[in-house]
GUDOVEX-965936 format. One record per residue (C-alpha): residue in three letters; y, x, z; residue number from 1. Coordinates in Angstrom, 1 decimal. Last residue first. Layout:
REM residues N
+------+--------+--------+--------+-----+
| code |      v |      u |      w | pos |
+------+--------+--------+--------+-----+
|  ALA |      Y |      X |      Z | NUM |
...
+------+--------+--------+--------+-----+
This chain:
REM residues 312
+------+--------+--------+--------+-----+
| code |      v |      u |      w | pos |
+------+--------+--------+--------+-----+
|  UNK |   -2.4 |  -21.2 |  -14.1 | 312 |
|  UNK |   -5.6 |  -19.9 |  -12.3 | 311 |
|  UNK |   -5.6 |  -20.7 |   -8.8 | 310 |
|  UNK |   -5.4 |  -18.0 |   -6.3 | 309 |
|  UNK |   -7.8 |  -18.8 |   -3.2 | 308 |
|  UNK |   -6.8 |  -18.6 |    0.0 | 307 |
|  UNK |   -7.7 |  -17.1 |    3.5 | 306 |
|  UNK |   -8.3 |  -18.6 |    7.1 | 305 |
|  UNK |  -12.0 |  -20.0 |    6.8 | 304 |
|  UNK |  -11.2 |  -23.4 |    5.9 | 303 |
|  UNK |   -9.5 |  -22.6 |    2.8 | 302 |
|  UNK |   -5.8 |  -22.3 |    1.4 | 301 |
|  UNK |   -5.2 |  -22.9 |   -2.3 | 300 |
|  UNK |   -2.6 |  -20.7 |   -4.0 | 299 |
|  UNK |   -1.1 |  -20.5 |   -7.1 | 298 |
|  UNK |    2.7 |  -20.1 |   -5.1 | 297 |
|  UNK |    4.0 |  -17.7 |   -8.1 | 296 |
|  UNK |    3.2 |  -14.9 |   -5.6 | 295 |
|  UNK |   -0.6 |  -15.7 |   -5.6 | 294 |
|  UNK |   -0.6 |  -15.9 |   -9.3 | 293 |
|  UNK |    1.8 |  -12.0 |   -9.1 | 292 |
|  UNK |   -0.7 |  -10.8 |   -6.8 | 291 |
|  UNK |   -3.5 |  -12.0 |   -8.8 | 290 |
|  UNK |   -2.3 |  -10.3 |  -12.3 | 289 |
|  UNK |   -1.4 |   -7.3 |  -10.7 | 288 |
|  UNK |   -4.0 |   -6.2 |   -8.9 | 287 |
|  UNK |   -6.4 |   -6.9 |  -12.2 | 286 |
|  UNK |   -3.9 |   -4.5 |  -14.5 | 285 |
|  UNK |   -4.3 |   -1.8 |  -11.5 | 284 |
|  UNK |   -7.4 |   -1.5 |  -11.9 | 283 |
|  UNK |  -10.5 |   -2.6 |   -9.6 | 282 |
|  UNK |   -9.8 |   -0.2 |   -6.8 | 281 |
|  UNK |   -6.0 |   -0.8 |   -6.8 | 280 |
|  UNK |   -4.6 |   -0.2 |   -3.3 | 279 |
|  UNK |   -1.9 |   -2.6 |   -2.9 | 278 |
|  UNK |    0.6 |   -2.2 |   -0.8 | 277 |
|  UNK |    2.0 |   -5.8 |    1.1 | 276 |
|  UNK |    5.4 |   -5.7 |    2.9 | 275 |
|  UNK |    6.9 |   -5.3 |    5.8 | 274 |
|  UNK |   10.1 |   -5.1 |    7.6 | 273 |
|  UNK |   10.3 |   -5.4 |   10.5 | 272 |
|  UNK |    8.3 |   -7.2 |   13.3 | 271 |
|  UNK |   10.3 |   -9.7 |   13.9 | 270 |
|  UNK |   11.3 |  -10.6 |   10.5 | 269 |
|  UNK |    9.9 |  -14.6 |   11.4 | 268 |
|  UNK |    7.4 |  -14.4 |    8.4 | 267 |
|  UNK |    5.8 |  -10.8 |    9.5 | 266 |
|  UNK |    3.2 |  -12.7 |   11.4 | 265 |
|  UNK |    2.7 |  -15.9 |    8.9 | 264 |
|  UNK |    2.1 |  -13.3 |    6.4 | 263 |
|  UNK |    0.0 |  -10.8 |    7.9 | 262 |
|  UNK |   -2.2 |  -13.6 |    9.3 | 261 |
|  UNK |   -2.9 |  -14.9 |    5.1 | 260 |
|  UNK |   -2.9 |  -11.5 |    3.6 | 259 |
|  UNK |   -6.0 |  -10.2 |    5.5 | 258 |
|  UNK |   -7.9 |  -13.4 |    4.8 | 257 |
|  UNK |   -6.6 |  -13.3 |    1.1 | 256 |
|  UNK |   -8.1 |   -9.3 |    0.9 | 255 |
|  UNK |  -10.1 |  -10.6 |   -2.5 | 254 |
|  UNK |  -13.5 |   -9.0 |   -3.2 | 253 |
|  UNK |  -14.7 |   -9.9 |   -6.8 | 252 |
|  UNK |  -17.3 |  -12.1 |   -9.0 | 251 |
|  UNK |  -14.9 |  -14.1 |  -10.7 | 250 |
|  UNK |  -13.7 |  -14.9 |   -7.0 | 249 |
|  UNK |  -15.4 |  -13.8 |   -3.8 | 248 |
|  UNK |  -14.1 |  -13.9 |   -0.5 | 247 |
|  UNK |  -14.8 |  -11.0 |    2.1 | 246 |
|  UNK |  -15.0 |  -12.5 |    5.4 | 245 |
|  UNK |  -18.8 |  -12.8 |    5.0 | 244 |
|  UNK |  -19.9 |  -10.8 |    8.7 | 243 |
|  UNK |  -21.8 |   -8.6 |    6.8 | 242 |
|  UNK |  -19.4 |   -7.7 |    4.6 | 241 |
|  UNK |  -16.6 |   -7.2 |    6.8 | 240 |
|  UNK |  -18.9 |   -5.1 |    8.9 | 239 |
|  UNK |  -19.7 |   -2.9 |    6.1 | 238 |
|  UNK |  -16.1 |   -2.6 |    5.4 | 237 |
|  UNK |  -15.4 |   -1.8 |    9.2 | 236 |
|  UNK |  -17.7 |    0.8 |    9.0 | 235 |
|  UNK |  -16.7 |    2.3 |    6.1 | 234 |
|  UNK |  -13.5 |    2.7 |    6.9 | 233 |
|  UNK |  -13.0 |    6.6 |    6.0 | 232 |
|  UNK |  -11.3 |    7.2 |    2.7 | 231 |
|  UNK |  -14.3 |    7.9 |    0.7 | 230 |
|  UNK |  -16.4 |    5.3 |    2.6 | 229 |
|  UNK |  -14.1 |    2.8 |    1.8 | 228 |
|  UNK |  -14.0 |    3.7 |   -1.4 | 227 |
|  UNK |  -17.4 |    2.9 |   -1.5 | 226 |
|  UNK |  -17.3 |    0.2 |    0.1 | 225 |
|  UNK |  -14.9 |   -1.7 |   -2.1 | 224 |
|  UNK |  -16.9 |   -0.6 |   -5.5 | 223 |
|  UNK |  -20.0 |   -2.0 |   -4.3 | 222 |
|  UNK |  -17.9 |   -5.3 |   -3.0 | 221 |
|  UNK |  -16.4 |   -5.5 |   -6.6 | 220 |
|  UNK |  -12.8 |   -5.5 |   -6.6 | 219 |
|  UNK |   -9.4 |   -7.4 |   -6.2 | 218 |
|  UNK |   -6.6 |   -4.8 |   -4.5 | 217 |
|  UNK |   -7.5 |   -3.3 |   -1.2 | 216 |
|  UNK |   -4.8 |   -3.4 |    0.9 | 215 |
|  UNK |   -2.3 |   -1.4 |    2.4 | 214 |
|  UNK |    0.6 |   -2.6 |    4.5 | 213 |
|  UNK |    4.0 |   -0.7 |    3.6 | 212 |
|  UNK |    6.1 |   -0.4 |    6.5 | 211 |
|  UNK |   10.0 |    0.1 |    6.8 | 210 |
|  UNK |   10.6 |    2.3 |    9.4 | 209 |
|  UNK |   11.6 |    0.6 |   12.9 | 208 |
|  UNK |    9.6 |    3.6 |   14.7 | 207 |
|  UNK |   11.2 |    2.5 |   18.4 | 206 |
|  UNK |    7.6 |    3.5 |   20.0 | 205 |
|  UNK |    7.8 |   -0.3 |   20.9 | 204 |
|  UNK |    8.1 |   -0.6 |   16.8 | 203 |
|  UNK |    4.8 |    1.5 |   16.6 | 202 |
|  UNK |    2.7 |   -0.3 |   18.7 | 201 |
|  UNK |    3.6 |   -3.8 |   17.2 | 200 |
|  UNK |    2.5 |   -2.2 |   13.6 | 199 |
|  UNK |   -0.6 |   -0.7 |   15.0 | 198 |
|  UNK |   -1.5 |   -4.4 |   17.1 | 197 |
|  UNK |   -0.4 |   -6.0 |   13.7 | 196 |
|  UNK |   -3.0 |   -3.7 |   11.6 | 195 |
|  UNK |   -5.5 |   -4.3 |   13.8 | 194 |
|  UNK |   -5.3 |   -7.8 |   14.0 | 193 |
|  UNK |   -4.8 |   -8.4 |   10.2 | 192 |
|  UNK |   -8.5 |   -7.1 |    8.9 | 191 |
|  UNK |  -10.2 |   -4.8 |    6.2 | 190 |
|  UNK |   -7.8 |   -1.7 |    6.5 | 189 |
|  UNK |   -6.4 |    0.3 |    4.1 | 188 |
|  UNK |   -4.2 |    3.7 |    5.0 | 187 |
|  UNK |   -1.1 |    2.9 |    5.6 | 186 |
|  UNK |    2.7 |    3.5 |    3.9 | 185 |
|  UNK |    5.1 |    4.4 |    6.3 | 184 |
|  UNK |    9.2 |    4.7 |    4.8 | 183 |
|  UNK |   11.8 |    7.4 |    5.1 | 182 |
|  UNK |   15.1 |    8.0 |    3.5 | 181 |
|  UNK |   15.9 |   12.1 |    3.2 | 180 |
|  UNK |   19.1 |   13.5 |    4.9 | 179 |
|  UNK |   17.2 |   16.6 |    6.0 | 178 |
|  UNK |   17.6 |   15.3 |    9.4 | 177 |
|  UNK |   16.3 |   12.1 |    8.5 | 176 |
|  UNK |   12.9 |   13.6 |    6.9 | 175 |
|  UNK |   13.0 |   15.7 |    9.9 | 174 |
|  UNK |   12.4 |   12.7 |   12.6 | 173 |
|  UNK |   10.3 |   10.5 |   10.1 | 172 |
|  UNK |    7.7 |   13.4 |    9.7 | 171 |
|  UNK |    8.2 |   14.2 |   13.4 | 170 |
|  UNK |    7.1 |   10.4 |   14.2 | 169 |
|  UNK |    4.3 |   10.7 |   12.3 | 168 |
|  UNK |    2.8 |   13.6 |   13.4 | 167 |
|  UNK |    3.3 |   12.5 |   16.8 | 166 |
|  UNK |    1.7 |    9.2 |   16.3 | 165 |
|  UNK |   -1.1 |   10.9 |   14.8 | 164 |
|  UNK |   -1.7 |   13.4 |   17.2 | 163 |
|  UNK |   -1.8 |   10.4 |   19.6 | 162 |
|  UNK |   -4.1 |    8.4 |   17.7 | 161 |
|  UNK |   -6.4 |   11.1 |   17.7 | 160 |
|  UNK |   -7.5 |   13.1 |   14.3 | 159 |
|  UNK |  -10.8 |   13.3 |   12.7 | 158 |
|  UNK |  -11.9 |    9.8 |   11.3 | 157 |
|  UNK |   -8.1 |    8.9 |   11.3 | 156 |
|  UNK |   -7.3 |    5.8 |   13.5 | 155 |
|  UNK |   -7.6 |    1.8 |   12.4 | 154 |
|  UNK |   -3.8 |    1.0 |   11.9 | 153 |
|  UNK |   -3.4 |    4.8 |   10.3 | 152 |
|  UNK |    0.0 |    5.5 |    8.7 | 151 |
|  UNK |    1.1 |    7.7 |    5.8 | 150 |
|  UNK |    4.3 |    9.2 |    4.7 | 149 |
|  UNK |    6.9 |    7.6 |    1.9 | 148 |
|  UNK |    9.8 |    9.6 |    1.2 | 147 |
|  UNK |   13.2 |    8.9 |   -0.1 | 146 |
|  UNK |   15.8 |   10.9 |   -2.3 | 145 |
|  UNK |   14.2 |   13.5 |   -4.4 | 144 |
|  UNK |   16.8 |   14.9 |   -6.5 | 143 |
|  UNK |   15.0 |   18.4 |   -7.0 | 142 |
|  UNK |   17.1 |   20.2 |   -4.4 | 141 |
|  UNK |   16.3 |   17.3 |   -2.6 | 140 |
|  UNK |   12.5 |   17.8 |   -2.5 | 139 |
|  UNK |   12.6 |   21.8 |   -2.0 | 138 |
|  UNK |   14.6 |   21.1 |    1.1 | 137 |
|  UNK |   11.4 |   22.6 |    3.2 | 136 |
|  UNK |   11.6 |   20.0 |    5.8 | 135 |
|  UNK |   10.2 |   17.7 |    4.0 | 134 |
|  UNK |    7.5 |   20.4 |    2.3 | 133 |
|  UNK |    6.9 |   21.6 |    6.0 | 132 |
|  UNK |    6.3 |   18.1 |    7.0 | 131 |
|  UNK |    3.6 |   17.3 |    5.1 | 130 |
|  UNK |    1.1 |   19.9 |    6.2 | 129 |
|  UNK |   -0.8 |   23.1 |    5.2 | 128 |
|  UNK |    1.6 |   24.3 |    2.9 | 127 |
|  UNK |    1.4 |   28.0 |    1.9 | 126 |
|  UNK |   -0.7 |   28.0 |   -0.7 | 125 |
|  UNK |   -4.3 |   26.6 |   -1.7 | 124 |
|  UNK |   -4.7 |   24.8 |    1.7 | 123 |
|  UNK |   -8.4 |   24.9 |    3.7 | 122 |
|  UNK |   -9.9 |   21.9 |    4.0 | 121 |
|  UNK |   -8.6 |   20.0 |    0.9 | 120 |
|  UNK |   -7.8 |   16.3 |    1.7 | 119 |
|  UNK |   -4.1 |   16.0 |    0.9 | 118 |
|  UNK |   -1.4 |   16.7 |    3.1 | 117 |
|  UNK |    0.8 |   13.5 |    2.2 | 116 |
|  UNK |    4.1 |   12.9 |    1.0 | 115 |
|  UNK |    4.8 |   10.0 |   -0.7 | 114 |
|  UNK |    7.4 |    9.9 |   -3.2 | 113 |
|  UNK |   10.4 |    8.9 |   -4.0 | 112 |
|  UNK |   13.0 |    9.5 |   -6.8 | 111 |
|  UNK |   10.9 |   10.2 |   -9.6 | 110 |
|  UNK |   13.0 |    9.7 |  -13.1 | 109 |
|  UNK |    9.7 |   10.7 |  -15.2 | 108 |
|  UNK |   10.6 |   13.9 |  -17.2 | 107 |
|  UNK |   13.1 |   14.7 |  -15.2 | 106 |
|  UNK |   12.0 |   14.5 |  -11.8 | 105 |
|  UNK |    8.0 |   14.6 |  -12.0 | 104 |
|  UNK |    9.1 |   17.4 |  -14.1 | 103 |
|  UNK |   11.1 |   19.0 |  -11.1 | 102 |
|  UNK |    8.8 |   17.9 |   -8.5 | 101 |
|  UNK |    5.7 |   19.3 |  -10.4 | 100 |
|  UNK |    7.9 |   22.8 |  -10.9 |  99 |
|  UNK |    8.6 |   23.1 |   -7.5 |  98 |
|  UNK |    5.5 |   22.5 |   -6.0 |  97 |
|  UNK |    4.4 |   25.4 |   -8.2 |  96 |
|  UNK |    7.6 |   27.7 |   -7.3 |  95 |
|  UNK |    6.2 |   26.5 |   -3.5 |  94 |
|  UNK |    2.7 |   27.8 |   -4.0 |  93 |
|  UNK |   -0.7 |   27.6 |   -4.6 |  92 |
|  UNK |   -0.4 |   23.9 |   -4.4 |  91 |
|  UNK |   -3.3 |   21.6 |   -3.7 |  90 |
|  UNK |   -2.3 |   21.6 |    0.3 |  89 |
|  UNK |    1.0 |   19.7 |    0.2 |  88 |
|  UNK |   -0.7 |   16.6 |   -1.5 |  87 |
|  UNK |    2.5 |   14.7 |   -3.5 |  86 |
|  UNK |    1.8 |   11.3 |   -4.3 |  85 |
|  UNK |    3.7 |   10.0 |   -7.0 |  84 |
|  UNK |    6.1 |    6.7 |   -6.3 |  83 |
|  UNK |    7.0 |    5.1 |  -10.0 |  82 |
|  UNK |    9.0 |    2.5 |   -9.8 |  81 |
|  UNK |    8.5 |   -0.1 |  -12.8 |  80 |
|  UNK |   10.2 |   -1.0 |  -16.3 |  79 |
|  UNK |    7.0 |   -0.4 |  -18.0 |  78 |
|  UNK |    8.9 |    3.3 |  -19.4 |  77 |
|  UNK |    9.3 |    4.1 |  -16.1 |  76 |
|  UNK |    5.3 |    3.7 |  -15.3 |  75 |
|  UNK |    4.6 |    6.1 |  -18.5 |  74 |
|  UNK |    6.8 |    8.7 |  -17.0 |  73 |
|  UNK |    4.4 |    8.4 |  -14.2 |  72 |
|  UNK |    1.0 |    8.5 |  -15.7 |  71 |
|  UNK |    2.7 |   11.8 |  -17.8 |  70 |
|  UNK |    3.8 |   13.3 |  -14.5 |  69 |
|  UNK |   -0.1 |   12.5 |  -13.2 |  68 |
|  UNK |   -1.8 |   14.2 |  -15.9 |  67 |
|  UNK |    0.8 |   17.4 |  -15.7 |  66 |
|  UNK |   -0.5 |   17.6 |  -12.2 |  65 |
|  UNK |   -4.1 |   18.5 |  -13.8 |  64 |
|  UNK |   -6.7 |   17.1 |  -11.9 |  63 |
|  UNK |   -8.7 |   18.6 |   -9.9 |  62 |
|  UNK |   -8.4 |   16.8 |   -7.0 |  61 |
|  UNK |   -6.8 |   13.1 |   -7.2 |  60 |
|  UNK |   -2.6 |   12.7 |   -6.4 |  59 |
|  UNK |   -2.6 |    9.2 |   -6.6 |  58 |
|  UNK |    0.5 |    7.5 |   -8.4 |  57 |
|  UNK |    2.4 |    4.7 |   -6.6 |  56 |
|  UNK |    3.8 |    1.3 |   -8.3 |  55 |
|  UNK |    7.3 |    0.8 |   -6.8 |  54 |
|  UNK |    8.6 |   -3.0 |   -9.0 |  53 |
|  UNK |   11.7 |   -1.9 |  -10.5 |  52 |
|  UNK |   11.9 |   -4.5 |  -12.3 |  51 |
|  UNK |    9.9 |   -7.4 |  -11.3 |  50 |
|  UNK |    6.0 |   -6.9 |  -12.8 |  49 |
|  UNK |    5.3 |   -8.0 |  -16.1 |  48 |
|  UNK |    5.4 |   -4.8 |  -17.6 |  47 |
|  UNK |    3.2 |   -3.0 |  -15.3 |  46 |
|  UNK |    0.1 |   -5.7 |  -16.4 |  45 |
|  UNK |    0.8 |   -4.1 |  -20.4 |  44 |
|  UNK |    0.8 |   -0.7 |  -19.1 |  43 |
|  UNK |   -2.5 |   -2.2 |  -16.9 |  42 |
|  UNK |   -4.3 |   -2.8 |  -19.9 |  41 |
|  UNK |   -3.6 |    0.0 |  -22.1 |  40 |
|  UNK |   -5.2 |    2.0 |  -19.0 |  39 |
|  UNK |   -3.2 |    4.1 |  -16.4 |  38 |
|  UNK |   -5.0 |    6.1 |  -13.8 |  37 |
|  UNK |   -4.9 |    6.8 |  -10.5 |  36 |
|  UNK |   -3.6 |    3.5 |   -9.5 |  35 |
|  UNK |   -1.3 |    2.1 |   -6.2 |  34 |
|  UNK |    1.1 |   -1.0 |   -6.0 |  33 |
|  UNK |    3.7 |   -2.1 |   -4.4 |  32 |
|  UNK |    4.3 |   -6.1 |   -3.5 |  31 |
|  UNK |    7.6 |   -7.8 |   -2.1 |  30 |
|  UNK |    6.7 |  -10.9 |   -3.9 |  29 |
|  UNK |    2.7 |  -11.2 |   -1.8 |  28 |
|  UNK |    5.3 |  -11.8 |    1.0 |  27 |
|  UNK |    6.9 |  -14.7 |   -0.5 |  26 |
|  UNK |    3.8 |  -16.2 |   -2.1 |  25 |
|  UNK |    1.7 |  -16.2 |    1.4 |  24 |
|  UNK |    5.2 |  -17.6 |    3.6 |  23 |
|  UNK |    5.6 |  -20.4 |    1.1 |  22 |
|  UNK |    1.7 |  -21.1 |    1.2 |  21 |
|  UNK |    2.0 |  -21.5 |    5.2 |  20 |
|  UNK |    4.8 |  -24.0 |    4.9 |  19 |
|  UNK |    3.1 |  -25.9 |    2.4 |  18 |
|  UNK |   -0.3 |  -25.3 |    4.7 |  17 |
|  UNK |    2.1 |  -26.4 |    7.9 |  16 |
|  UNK |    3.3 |  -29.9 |    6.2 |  15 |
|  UNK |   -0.6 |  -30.8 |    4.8 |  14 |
|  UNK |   -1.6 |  -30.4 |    8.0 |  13 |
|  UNK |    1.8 |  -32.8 |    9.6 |  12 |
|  UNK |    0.9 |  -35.3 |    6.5 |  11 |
|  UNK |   -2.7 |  -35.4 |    7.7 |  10 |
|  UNK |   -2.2 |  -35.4 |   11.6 |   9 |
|  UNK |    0.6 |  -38.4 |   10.8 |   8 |
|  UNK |   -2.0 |  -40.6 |    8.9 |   7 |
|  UNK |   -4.3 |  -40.0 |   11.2 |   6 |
|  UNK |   -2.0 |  -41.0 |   14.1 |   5 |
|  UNK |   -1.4 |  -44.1 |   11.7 |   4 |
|  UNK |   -4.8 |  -45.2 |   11.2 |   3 |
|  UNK |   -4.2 |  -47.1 |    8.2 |   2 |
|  UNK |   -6.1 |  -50.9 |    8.6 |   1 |
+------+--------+--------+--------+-----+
């Protein structure tokens, strides 16, 4: 005899992970992407992304900027966005910054990027924050016309959480008096509650930016924790390990249990808008391919609140 209540539980279950799944493929759809480098493979990954797709380009110390102009102009040519990082504090001085923005500008059609001080103690010129190249007006005398600045849902290992909100709420504050569009792109971070308590926090501080959530991309757990350490989660990566909420597939880290609560939070819009930014510690060619599975609704739901993305 069919237990009908059964029966009903089931279909209701199997209702709310369809549901679910919908809300996982639509957000993983308004992906961006991070990489420092650009490998044959992940050209060939860029060009399968949605046109226009914003992939962002690391500034990394010591390299040449002329290395990250030509990763960039390489990025337009693969039919994507390219967003280069711009770390205030490498420069020796503004006729250098200058002449990066311009080439970034001509030779790669950069029209955002993300402004950032950069992790050098003691600055190479004369800019020793963000903000004084936005309010500079070096960036829209060289066509720049939006700006990406970072956020912190789990603190700065040497700042407080009120210098940072007032850093970056006079970073958004002069980037619209300088007639610049603004966005927050965040640091990574290893769970959803955090990040939603940080993104609730800064819409009742009436910071309705658009918000950029990052992630780390597929990986190997060695390679996740030590980028974490490098950037300054390391605790909560270690923790994440120990406590097993990283899921493993093909042998790599997968941030599906951070996806899944971000999802079903951001589904109703009430929180603004945000989207998914993924950090690319294991190439950019492998970030792509399982956003864009997971996007395509490949997606199993588990038991312990994430998802697997099934090969096609």
């Amino acid at each position: 005899m069919i237990n009908l209540a059964e029966k009903a539980a089931a279909t209701n279950r199997t209702d709310t992970d369809n549901r679910g799944k919908d809300r996982v493929a639509a957000f993983l759809r308004q992906a961006s992407f991070e990489t420092t480098r650009l490998s044959a493979a992940d050209g060939d990954a860029a060009r399968t992304l949605v046109a226009g797709t914003c992939v962002y380009v690391s500034a990394v110390p010591g390299r040449p900027p002329e290395e990250q102009v030509a990763i960039a102009a390489q990025l337009r040519a693969c039919g994507a966005e390219p967003v280069p990082h711009i770390a205030v504090r490498e420069f020796a001085s503004a006729d250098a910054v200058e002449r990066h923005l311009n080439r970034l500008a001509t030779q790669a059609g950069a029209r955002r990027l993300l402004i950032i001080g950069g992790d050098r103690t003691e600055p190479a010129g004369p800019f020793h924050a963000a903000i004084e190249l936005i309010e500079s007006g070096l960036l829209q005398a060289c066509g720049i016309e939006e700006i990406g600045v970072a956020g912190y849902p789990e603190g700065h290992p040497r700042i407080s959480s009120d210098e940072l909100d007032r850093a970056l709420a006079a970073k958004l504050e002069a980037a619209a008096q300088t007639g610049l569009a603004a966005h927050i792109v965040t640091q990574f971070a290893f769970a959803a509650e955090p990040i939603l308590r940080w993104i609730e926090r800064m819409r009742d501080l009436g910071i309705d930016h658009p918000i950029r959530v990052g992630l780390a991309g597929p990986t190997t757990l060695s390679s996740l924790l030590r980028f974490a350490q490098i950037c300054g989660v390391k605790t909560s990566a270690q923790a994440l390990a120990r406590a097993g909420l990283v899921k493993t597939m093909f042998g790599l880290t997968a941030p599906d249990r951070v996806i899944r609560p971000l999802a079903e939070a951001c589904a109703d819009e009430r929180l603004g808008e945000v989207t998914p930014h993924f950090y690319s510690f294991g190439g950019l060619a492998g970030a792509i391919r399982w956003t864009m599975a997971g996007a395509a609704g490949r997606i199993d739901f588990d038991h312990a609140g994430g998802f697997t993305v099934v090969a096609p």
